[in-house]
C-alpha positions in Angstrom: -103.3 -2.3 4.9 -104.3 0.3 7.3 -103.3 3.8 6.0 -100.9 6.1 7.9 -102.3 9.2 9.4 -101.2 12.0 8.0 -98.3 13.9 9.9 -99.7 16.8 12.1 -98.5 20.1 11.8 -97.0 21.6 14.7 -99.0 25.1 13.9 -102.3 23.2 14.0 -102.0 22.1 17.5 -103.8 23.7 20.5 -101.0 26.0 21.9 -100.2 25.5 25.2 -99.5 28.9 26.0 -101.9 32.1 27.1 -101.3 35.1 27.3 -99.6 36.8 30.6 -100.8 39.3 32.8 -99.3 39.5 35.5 -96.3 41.4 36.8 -93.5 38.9 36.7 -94.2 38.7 32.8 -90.5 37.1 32.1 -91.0 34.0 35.2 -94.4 33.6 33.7 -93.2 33.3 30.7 -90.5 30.7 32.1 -93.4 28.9 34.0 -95.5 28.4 31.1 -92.6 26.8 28.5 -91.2 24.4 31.2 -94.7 22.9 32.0 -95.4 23.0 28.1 -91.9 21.2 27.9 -92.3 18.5 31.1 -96.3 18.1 30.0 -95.2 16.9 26.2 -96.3 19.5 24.4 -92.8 20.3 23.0 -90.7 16.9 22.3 -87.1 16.3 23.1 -85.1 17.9 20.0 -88.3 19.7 18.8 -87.7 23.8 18.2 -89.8 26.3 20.0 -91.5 28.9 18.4 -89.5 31.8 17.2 -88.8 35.2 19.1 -91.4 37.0 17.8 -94.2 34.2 18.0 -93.7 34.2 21.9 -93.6 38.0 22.0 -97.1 38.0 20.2 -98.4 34.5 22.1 -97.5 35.7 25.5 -98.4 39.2 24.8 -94.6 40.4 26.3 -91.8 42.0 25.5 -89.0 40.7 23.8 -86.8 41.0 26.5 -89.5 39.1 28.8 -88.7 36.5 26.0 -85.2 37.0 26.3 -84.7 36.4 30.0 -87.2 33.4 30.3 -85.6 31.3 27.8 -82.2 32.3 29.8 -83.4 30.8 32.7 -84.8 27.6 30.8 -81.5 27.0 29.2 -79.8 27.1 32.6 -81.7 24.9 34.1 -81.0 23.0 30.9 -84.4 22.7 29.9 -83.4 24.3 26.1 -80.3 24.8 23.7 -80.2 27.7 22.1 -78.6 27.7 19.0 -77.6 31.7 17.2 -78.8 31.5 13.3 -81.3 28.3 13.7 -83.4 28.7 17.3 -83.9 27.2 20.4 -84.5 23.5 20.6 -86.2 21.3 23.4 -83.0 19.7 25.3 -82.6 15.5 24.1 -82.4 14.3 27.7 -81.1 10.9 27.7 -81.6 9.4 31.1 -83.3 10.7 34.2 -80.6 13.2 35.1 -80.8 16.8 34.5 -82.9 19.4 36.2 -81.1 18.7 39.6 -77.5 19.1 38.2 -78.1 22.1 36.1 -80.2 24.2 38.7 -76.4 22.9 41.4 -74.8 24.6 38.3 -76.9 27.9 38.1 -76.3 28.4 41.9 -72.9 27.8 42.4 -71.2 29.9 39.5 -68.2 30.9 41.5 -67.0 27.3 40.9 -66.7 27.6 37.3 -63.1 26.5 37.7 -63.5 23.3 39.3 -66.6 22.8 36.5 -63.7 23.2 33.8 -61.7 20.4 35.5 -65.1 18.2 35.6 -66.2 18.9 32.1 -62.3 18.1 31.1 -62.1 14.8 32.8 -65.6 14.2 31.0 -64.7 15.4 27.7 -61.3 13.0 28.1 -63.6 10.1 29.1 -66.2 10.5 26.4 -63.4 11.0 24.0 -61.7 7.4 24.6 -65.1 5.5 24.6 -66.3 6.8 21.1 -62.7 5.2 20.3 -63.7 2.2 21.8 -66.8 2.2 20.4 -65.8 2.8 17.1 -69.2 3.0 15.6 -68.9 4.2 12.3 -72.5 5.7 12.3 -71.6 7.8 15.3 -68.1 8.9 14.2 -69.9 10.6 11.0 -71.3 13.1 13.0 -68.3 13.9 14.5 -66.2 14.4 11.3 -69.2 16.6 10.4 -69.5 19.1 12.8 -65.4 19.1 13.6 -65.0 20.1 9.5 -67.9 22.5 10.0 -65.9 24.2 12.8 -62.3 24.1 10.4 -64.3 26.0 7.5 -65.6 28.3 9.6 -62.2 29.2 11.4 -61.0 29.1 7.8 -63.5 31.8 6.6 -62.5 33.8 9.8 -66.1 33.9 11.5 -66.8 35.3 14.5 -66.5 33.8 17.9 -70.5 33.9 18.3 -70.4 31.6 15.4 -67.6 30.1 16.4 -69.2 28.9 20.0 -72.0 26.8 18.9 -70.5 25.0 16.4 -67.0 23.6 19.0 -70.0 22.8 21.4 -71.8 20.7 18.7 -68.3 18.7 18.1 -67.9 17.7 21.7 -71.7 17.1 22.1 -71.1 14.5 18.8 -67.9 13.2 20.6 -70.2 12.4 23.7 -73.1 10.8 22.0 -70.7 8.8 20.2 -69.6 7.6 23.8 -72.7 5.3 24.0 -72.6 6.5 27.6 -77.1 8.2 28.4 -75.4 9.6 31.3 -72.2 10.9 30.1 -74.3 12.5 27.6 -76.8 14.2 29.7 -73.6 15.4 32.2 -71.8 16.7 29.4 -74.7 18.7 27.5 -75.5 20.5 30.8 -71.8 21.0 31.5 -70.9 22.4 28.0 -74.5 24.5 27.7 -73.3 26.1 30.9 -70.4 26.7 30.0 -70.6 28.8 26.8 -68.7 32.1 27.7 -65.3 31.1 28.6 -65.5 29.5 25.4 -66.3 33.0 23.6 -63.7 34.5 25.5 -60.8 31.8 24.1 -62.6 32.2 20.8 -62.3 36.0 20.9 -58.4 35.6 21.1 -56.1 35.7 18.1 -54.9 32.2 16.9 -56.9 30.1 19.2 -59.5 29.3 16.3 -57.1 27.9 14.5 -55.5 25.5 17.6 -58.5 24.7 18.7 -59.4 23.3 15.2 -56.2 21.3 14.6 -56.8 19.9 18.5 -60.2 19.1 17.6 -57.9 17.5 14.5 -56.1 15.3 16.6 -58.9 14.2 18.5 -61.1 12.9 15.7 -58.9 11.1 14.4 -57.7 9.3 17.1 -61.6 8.3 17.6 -61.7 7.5 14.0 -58.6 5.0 13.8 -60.5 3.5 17.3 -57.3 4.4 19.3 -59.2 5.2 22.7 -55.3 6.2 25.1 -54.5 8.1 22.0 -58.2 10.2 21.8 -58.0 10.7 25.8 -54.3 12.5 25.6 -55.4 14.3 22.5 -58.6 15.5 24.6 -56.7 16.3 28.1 -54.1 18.3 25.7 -56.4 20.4 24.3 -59.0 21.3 26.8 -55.7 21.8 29.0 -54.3 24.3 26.5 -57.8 26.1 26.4 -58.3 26.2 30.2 -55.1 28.0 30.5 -56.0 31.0 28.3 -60.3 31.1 30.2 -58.3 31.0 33.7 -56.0 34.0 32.2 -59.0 35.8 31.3 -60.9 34.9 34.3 -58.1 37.3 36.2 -56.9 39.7 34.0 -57.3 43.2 35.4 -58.6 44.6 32.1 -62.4 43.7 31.4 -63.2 40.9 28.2 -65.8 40.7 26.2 -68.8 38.9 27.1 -70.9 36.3 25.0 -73.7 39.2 23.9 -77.1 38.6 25.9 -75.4 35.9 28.5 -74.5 36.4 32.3 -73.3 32.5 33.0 -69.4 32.1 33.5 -68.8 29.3 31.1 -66.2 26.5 30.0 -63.2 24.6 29.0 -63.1 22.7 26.0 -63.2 25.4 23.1 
C-alpha cells in the first residue's frame, strides 16, 4: 500500500505574491491576487491571507488592501465574509467574470437586478423542492436557524447581512442548477447593501426570518408552487422597503467600507 503524502501546509508554499512598487499600489495589489486566483494558487473555497499578511506581503497600506479586494469581490472573484475572511469564490460552471464586471458597470440598474435576482431566488427556491435532497436541505435549515438566533439575540445588520446571503446561497446550491448557482452568487454578492439598508430597519429582522420560515419549509416538505410563492412573497415585501430607501430624501446608512448599490432578497 502506497503511503499518502502528507497534507501541505498552505504557509509552506512559495507565495505568489511580491512586493509592490509602483504607484497604483491598490490595482497592483488587485492584479497580483486575480492572477494568483486564475493561475491556481488559491483554490475555489480556499481563504486568502488575512488583512494584515497582505499589508506586510505586498508592502501597502491597508486601505490599498481594502480597495483591491473590493474590486475582486465585484468582479466576483472573492466573498468576503465580516468575522471569518475572504474566501476564493466556488465557481460552478464557466460563467462569471463577464456577468459580474456587466454588474460593476451598470449600477444604476440596481432595480431591474432586484427583479432578476427575485425571479432567480423564486426559481432556485422551487427546484431545491423538487429536488428534495435531504443532504442539500441540511444546509439550508442550518444557516436559515443561524439567521433566527441571531435576529433573536438582536445582532446588528453587518451580522445580519452575511448570514441571509448564506441562506439563499444554500437554497441555490440546493437547486442542483451550476448555472443558477454561479448567477445567483454574483447577483446576491453584488447586491449586499440594500440588504443592510432593510436590515437596518426596525422589525424587518424578524419578517425576514419568519419568510425565510416559510420558505424552508416548503423546500423541506418537497412542495416546489408552495417554496416559489413563499420566495416571490418575501423578496417582494423586502424590495418594497430597498426601493423606499433608494428614494427617500433623507440619507441611510451605508454597509461600512462598501460603495455597490445592492439587493432584494434580505
Amino acid at each position: 500500500m502506497t503511503p499518502r503524502k502528507p497534507k501541505s501546509n498552505p504557509r509552506d508554499r512559495t507565495s505568489p505574491l511580491r512586493t509592490i512598487k509602483r504607484t497604483q499600489r491598490n490595482e497592483e495589489v488587485r492584479r497580483q491576487i486575480e492572477d494568483a486566483i486564475k493561475g491556481g494558487d488559491f483554490a475555489p473555497g480556499e481563504r486568502l491571507p488575512s488583512e494584515r499578511e497582505l499589508v506586510e506581503t505586498f508592502g501597502v497600506s491597508r486601505v490599498s488592501v481594502r480597495e483591491a479586494i473590493r474590486s475582486l469581490e465585484a468582479i466576483g472573484l472573492v466573498r468576503v465574509y465580516h468575522g471569518r475572511g475572504v474566501f476564493v469564490t466556488d465557481r460552478r460552471s464557466g460563467l462569471g467574470e463577464p456577468m459580474a464586471r456587466w454588474l460593476d458597470r451598470h449600477r444604476d440598474e440596481v432595480l431591474e437586478l432586484l427583479g432578476v435576482r427575485g425571479a432567480l431566488d423564486e426559481y432556485a427556491a422551487a427546484l431545491a423542492a423538487e429536488n428534495h435532497d435531504a443532504a442539500k436541505i441540511a444546509p439550508i435549515t442550518t444557516a436559515h436557524e443561524a439567521f433566527a438566533t441571531a435576529v433573536e439575540d438582536e445582532a446588528s445588520a453587518d451580522d445580519l447581512v452575511p448570514l441571509d446571503i448564506d441562506l439563499h446561497i444554500a437554497i441555490a446550491e440546493a437547486s442542483g442548477n451550476r448555472l443558477l448557482y454561479d448567477l445567483l452568487s454574483d447577483l446576491h454578492s453584488y447586491l449586499a447593501e440594500s440588504r443592510y439598508l432593510a436590515l437596518v430597519l426596525p422589525g424587518r429582522p424578524a419578517r425576514s426570518a419568519a419568510e425565510h420560515a416559510e420558505i424552508v419549509a416548503a423546500i423541506a416538505r418537497g412542495d416546489a408552487p408552495a417554496a416559489r410563492l413563499a420566495a416571490a412573497n418575501h423578496i417582494a415585501g423586502v424590495r418594497q422597503v430597498v426601493v423606499a430607501g433608494m428614494h427617500a430624501d433623507s440619507e441611510q446608512p451605508r454597509l461600512p467600507g462598501s460603495s455597490r448599490l445592492s439587493g432584494a432578497g434580505v
